[in-house]
ROTI-275617 format. One record per atom (N, C-alpha, C): x, y, z. Coordinates in pm, whole numbers, plus 50000, padded with zeros to 5 digits. Layout:
XYZ/...
This chain:
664152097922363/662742101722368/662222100522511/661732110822569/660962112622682/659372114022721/659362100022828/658162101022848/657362102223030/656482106822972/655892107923126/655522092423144/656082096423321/655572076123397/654252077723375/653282091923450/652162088723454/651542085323348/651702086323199/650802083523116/651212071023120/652612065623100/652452049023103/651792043623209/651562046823345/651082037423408/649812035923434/649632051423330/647862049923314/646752035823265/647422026423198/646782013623162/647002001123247/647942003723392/648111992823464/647121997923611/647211983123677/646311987123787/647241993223914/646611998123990/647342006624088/648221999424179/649291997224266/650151994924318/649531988424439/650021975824496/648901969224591/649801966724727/649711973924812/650281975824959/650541958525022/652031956124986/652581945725101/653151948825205/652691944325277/653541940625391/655381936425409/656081939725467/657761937025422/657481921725529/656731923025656/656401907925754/656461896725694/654591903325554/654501888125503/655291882125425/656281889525358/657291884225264/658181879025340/658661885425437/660191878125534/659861863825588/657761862225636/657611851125694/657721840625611/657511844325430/657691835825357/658841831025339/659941837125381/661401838325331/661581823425433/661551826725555/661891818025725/660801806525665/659391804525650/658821787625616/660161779525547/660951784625448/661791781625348/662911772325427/663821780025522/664821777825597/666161782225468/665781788925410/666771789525278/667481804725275/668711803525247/669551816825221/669841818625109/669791831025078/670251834524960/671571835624932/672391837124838/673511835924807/673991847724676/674211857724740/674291868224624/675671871124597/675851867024445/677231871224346/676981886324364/677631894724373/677521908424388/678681914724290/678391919124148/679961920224022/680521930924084/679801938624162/680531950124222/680061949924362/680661961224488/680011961124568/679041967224641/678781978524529/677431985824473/676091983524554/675711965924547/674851963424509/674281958524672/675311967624779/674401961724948/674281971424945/673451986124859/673251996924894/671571998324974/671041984824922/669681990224951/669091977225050/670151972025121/669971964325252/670791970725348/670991961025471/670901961225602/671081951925662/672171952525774/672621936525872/672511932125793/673501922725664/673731913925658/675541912725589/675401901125602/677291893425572/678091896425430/679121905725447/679811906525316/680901898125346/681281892925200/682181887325169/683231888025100/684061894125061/685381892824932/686231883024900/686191874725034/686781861824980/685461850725008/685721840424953/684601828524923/685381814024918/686491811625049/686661802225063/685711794325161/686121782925165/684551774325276/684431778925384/686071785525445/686121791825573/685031805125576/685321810125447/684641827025458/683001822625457/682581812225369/681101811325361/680411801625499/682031796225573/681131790325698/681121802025818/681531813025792/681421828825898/680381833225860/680211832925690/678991843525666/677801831825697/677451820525671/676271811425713/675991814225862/677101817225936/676841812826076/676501825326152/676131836326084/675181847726091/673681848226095/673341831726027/672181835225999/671261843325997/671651854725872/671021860525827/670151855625667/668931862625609/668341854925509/669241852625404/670091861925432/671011866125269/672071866525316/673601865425220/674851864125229/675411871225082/676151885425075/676401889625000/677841885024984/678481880824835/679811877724807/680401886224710/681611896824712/681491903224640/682801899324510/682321897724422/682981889924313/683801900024204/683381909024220/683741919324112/684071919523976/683321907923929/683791901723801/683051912023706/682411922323735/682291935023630/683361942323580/684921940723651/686091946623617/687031931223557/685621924023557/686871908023447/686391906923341/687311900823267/686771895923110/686021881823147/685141880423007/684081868623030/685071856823090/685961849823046/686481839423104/686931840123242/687431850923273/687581851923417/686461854923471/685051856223431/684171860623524/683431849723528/683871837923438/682931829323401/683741818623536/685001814223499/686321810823649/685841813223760/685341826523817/685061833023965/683421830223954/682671830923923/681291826223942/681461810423962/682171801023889/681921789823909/682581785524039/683581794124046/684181789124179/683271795324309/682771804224317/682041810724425/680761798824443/680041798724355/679041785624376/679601774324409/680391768324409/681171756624429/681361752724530/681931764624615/682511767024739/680901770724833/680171776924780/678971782924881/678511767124825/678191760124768/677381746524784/678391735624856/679691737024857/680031732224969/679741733325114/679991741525144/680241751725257/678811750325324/678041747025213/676151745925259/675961733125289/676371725025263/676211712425330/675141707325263/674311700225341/672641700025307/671591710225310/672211722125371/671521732425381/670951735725260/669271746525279/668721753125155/669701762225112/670451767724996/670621777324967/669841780824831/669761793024798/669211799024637/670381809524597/670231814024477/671721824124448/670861833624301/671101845424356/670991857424293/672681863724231/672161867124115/673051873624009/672981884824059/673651893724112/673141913024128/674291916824054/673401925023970/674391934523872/673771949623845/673861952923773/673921970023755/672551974923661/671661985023762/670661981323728/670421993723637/671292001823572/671582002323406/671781992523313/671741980323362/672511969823262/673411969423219/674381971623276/676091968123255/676611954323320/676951948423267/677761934823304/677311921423218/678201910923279/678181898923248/676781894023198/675601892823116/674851885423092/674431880322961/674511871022908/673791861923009/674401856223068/675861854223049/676851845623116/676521840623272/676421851723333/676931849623503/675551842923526/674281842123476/673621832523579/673311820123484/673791820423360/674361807123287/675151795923340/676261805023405/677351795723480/676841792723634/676211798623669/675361790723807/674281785723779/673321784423713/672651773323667/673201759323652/674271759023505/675121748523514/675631741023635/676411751423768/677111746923842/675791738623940/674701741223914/673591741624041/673451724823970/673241724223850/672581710323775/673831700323818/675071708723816/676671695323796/676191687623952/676081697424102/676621694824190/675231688324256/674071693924246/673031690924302/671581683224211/672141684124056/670811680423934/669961687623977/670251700923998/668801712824031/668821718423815/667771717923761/667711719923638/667151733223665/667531751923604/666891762423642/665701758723519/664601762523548/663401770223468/663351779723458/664041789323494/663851804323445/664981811623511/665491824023410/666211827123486/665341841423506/664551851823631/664161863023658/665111873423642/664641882523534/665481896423513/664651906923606/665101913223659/664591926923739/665811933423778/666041944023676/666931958323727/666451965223775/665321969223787/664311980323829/665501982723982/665361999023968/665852004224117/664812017124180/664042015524145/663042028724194/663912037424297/664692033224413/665172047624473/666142052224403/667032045624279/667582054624205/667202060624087/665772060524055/665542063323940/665222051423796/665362042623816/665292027123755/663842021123771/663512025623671/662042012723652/661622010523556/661092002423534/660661990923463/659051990523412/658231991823304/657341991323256/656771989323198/655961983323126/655391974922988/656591966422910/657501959723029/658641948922963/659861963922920/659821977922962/661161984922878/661261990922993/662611989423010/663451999223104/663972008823117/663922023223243/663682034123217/664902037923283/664602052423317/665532056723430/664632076723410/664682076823541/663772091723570/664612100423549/664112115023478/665042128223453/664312138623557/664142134823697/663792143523810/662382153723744/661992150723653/660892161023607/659762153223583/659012142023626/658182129223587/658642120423476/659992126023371/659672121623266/660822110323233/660682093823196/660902090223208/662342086623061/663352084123045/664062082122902/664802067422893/664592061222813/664472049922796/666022041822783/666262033522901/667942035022934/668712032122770/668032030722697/669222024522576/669872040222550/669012050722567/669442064222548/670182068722660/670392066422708/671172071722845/673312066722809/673732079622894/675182072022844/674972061522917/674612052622984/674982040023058/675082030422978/674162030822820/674372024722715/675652027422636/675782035522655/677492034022575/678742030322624/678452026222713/679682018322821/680582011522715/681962014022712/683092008822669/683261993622684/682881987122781/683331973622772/681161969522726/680271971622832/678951968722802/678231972922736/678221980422673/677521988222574/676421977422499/675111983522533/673801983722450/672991991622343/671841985422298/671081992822204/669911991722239/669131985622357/667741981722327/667051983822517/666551994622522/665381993822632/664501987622687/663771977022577/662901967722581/663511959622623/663611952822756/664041939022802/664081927922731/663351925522668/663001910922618/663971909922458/664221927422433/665181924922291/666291929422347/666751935122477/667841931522533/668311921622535/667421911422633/668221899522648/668431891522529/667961891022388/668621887622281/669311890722212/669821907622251/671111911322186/671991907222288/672131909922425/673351903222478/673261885722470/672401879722398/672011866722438/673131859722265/673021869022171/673481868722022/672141858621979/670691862022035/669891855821948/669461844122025/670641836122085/669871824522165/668381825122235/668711838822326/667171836522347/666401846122239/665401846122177/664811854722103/663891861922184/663441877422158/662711880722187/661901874922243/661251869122179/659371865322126/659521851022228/660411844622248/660581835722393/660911840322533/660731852622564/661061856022672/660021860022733/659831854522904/659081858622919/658271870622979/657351877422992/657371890423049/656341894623144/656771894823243/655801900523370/655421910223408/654761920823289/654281932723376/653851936723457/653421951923478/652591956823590/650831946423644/650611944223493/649131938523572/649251924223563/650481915423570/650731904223641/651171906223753/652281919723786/652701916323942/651941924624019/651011930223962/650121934624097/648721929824091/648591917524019/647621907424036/647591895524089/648571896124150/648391887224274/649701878824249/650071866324386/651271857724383/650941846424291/649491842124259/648991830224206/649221838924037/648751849924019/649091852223862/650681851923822/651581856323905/652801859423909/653391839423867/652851834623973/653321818323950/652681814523798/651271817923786/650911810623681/651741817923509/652181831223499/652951834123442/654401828123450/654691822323515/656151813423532/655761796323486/654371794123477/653971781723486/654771769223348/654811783923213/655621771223132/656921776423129/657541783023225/659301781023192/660011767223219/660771772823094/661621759423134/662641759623070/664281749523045/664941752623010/666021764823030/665661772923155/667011785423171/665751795923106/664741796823058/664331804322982/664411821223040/664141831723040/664401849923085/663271848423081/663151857323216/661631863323217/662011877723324/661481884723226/661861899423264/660591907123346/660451911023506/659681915123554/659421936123543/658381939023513/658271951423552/658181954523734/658781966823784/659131971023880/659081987423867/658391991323972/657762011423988/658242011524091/657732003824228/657872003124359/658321998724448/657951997924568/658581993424657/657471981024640/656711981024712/655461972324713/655421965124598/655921968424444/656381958324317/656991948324382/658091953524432/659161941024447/658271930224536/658141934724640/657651928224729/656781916224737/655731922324592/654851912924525/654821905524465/656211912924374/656551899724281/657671888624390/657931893924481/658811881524568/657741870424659/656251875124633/655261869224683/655221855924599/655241862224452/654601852124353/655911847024305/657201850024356/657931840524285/658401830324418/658031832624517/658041821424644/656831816324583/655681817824566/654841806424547/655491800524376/655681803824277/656201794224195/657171784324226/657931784824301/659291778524352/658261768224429/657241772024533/656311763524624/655611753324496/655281758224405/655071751224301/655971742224243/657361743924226/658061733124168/659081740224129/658541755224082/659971760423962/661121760124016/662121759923954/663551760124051/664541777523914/664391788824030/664461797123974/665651807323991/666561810323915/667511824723922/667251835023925/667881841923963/667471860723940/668661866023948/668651875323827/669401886423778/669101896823813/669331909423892/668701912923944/669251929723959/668691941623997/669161951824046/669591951824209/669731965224300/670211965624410/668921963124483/667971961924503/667111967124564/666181947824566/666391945224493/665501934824477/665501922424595/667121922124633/667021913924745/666361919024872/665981932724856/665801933424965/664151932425028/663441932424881/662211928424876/662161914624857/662911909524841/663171893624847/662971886124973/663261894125033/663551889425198/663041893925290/661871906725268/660981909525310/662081920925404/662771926325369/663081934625500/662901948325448/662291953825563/662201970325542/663341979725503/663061989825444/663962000125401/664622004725493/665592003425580/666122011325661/666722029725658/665942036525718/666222046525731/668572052025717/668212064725674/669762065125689/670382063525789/671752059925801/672522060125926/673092074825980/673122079326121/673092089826160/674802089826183/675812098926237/676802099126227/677212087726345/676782087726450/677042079026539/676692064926492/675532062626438/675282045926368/676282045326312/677002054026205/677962051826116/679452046426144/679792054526345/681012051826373/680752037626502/679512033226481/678882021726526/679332026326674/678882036826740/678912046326909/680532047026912/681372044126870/682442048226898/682982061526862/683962065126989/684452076626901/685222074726782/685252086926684/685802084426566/687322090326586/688632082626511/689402083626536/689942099626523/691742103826523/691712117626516/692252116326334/692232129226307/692302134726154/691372133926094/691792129725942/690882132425811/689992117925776/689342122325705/688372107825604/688852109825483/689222096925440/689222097525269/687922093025186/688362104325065/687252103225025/687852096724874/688062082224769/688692080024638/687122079924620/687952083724433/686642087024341/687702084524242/687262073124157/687372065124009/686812067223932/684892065923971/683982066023848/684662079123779/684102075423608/684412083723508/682842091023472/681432084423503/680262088723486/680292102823519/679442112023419/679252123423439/678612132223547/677652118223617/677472123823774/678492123223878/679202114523847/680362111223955/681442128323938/681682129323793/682232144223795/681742157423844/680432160623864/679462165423904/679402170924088/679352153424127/679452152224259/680662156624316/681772151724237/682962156124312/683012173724251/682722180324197/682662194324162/681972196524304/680952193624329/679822200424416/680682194324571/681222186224620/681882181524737/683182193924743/684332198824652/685232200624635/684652218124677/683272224424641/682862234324587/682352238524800/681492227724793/681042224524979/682182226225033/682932217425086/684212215925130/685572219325117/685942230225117/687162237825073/688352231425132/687892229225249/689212226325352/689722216825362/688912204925230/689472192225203/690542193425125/691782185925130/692952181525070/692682172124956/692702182024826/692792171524729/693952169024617/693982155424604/695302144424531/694712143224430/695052146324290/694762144924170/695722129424155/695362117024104/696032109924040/695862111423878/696932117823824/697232110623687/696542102423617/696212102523572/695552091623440/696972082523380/697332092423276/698042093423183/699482091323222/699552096623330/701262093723400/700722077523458/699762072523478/700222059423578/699932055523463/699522051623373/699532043123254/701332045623205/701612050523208/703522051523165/704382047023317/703502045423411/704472037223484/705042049723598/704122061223628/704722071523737/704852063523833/706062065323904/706112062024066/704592069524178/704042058824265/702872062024339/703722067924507/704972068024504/705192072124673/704422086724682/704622096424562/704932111524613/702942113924629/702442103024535/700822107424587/700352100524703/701032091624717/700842081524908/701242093625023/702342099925035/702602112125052/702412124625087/701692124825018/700512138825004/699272134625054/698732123324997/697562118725105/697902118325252/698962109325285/699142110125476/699612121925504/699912129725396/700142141025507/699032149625541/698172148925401/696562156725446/696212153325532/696162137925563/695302128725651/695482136925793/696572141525841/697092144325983/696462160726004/695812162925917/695222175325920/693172178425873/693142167925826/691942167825800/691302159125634/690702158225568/689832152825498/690502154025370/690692145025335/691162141025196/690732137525060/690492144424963/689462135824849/691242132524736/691152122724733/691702115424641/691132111424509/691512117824385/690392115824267/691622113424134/691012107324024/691382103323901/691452114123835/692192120723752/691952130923655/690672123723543/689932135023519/688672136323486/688232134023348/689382131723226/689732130423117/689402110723107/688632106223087/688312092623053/689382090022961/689742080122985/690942074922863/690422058822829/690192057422701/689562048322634/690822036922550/690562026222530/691282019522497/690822017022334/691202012222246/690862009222126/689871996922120/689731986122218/688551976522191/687591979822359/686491970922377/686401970322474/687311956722614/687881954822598/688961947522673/690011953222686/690561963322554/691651974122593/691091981022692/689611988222673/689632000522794/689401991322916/688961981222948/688481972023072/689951972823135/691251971323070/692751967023095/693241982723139/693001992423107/692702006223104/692242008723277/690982004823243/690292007523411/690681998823522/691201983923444/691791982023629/693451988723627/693711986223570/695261994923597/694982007923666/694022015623659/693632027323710/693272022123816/692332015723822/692082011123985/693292006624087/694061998724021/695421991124094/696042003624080/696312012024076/696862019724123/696432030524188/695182034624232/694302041224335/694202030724462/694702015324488/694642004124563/696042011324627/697102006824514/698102010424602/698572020224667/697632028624602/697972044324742/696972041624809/695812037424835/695162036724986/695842022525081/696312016125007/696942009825057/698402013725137/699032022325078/700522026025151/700052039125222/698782040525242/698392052025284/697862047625423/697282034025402/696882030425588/697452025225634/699112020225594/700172012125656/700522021625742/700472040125705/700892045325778/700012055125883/698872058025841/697782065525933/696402060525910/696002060925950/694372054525957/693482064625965/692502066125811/691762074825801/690572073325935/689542084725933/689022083126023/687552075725930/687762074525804/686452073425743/687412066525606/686352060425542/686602058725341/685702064925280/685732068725199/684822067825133/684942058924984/684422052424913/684922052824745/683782053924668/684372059924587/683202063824446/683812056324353/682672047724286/682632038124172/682492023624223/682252013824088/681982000024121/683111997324157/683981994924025/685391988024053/685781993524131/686222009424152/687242012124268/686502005224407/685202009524418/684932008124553/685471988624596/685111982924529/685411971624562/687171968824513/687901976224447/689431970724476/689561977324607/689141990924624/689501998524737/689501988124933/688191981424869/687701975125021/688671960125033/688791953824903/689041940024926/691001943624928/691601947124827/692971949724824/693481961424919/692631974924892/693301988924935/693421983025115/692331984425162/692071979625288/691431965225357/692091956225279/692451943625282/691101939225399/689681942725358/688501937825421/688091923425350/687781912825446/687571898525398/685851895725458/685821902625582/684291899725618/684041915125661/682541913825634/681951927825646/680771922125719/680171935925754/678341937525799/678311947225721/677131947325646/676521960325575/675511966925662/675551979025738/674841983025800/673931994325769/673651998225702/672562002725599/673102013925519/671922022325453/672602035925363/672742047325468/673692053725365/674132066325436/672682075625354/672132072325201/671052080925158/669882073125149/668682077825083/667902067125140/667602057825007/667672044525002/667772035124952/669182031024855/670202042624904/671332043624803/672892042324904/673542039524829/675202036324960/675202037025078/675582024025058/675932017825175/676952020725287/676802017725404/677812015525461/678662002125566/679931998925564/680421990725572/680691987025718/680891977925790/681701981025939/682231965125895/684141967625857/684411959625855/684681950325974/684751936725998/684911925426064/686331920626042/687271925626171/688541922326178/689641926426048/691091925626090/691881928325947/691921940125967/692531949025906/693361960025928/692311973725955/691211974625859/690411985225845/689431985925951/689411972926020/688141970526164/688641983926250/686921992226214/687162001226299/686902013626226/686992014826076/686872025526047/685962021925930/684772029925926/683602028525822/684282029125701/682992023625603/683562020625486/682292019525406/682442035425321/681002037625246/681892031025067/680552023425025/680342022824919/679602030824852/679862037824748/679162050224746/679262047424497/678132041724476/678402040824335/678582053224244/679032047424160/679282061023980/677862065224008/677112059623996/675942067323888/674382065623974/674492072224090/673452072924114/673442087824267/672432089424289/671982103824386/671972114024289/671932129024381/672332139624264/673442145524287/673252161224247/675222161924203/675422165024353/674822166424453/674982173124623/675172161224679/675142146624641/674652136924748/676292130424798/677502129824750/678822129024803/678782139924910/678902151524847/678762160624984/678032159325136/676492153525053/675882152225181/676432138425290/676862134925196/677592117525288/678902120225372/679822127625320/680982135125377/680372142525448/679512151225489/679072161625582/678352154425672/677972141825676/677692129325761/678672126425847/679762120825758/680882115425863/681662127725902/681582140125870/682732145525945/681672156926030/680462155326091/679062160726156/680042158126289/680642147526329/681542145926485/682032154926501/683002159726402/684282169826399/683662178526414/682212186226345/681932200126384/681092204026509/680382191526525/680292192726649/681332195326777/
């Protein structure tokens, strides 16, 4: 069922202009960093300068601290693990970042998929816990906000949307993002979300809910709506804007100034109103190859996602770009165990000639439970790893690209064995990122994160016609 935003937002008050200053100055009074689990690596699409991570030993979190930057992204990828292993890697990532912190402030954000796919309530269950074992920090609340306004994601009278480019808004339980094979939902309304993934623990009718005319009524209403959490309790914020976030990061620094000691679950976008930093404009081809020249040959371009925009995009890139070299991987043959040399192969040899899209056959292959197809999709991934992997032992693209959560993050941490990053802003505007890895094999050649399910069907193209803008010049 489709609805227009404007009639819903006809009963809230109008959108109240922050400042990105006054929020950042709030961030610095603090002296505190954030600490973001990131399930995929998706989720530095809608920041700028700051520290990635794939590994999270004390060594990796005493490189990324010593950036001091507000925030420290870790990318965990526990959206491609089953609950016990995701439950294993969250506890260990906090463990290690509250080591590694010393006495230092830190805080820690959940970022996950702001369709609602992943781990919850689990993943900010298990950092709560770890926060009470190591430090007796007890959470009062844990903050839900998926809202992504530059992709279409918002949030309104407590139910979550997603835009059909025509004003009209359809309510994500209807969207395929709800039928996800391993995450799969039924409920739009936040607050009976979080009690179907909760199995009831939290109920509805206890959750709490911050709409439009709490967060744009100021930081003192925003706190005094947080005033009786307690216990871990959800409290699900509405989000339209930019200036939303911003506001509600007003009023949830003053609750915390108040006492609360608080989590957030969160979409891409939220840290970045968290921390008060501005939207950074796209990166131009030269920001991208950070002034260097770009090396000689092709860019690869892997593409995993199975989402129907991701098929779309690569139609419309393949349709743009003729003169790209493309590698079909198998589905169906690497699940039986095909040998990967003859498609490693065919990629380096495109590479020595120009631009490469490397893609999954297009046929989704489903497993019988959801843990069969999860076992399904990383095997697909581990084996799109090991051809970018035997693919830069021998030539070095001049670019990456990857499409999808999981791939993009096996692609960065295994394919091209990246341990520290800078995220240096989007290639679109508020959407994928781009990478400049820090030492290790790939230092030197960009590295777009580029997700399944978000831009339109032209926006791969337009990101590839970015990085290879050198060449036609």
């Amino acid at each position: 069922m489709t609805v227009l935003e404007s009639d819903l937002l006809a009963g809230y008050p109008p959108e109240v202009e922050v400042p990105a200053p006054e929020v950042a100055a709030s961030v610095a009074a603090t002296g505190r960093t954030l600490v973001v689990l990131d399930d995929d690596p998706t989720g530095t699409q809608s920041v700028a300068d700051l520290p990635v991570l794939t590994r999270w030993a004390s060594e990796d979190f005493a490189w990324a601290f010593a950036q001091r930057a507000p925030a420290v992204y870790v990318l965990t990828n526990t959206r491609s693990l089953d609950p016990d292993e995701a439950e294993q890697r969250n506890r260990e990532v906090v463990r290690n970042a509250l080591a590694a912190a010393g006495g230092a402030e830190i805080g820690f954000v959940s970022r996950s998929d702001s369709t609602l796919r992943g781990h919850f309530p689990l993943e900010p269950e298990v950092i709560a816990q770890e926060l009470e074992r190591a430090r007796g920090v007890r959470t009062d609340a844990v903050v839900v906000v998926p809202a992504f306004p530059d992709a279409g994601r918002v949030t309104i009278g407590g139910t979550h949307y997603v835009r059909d480019g025509a004003g009209g808004l359809v309510p994500v339980a209807e969207t395929e993002f709800a039928r996800d094979a391993t995450f799969g939902y039924t409920r739009s309304r936040l607050a009976e979300y979080v009690a179907e993934k909760s199995g009831g623990r939290y109920p509805a009718e206890a959750v709490i809910v911050l709409d439009l005319a709490v967060v744009r009524g100021g930081a003192g209403a925003i706190a005094d709506a947080l005033a009786p959490a307690t216990g871990g309790v959800p409290a699900v914020a509405d989000v339209v804007t930019e200036n939303d976030l911003r506001a509600l990061a007003l009023g949830l620094a003053e609750a915390e100034r108040r006492g609360k000691n608080l989590l957030y679950r969160v979409g891409p976008p939220f840290v970045r109103g968290r921390i008060g930093q501005e939207a950074r404009a796209p990166l131009t081809a030269e920001e991208a190859f950070a002034g260097r020249p770009p090396g000689a040959g092709g860019g690869l371009v892997v593409i995993g996602s199975h989402v129907g925009l991701t098929t779309r995009q690569l139609e419309a890139l393949l349709a743009g770009h003729p003169a790209a070299r493309v590698v079909e991987l198998q589905v169906d043959e690497l699940l039986r165990g095909a040998p990967l040399e003859p498609v490693v192969a065919d990629v380096v040899a495109g590479l020595a000639h120009g631009d490469v899209v490397l893609h999954t056959s297009r046929a989704l292959v489903r497993g019988g439970s959801a843990a069969e197809s999860l076992r399904i999709a990383r095997t697909v991934s581990a084996g799109l790893v090991d051809v970018v992997r035997g693919t830069i032992a021998r030539r070095r693209p001049r670019f990456v690209v990857a499409k999808g959560g999981i791939t993009s993050s096996d692609v960065a941490s295994e394919g091209l064995g990246i341990r520290h990053a800078i995220v240096r802003g989007p290639m679109l505007p508020g959407i994928v990122s781009l990478w400049e890895p820090v030492g290790g094999p790939a230092a030197g050649i960009p590295y777009v994160v580029f997700p399944g399910n978000v831009g339109d069907e032209r926006s791969l193209l337009a990101v590839v016609r970015v990085l290879t803008s050198t060449v036609r010049a």
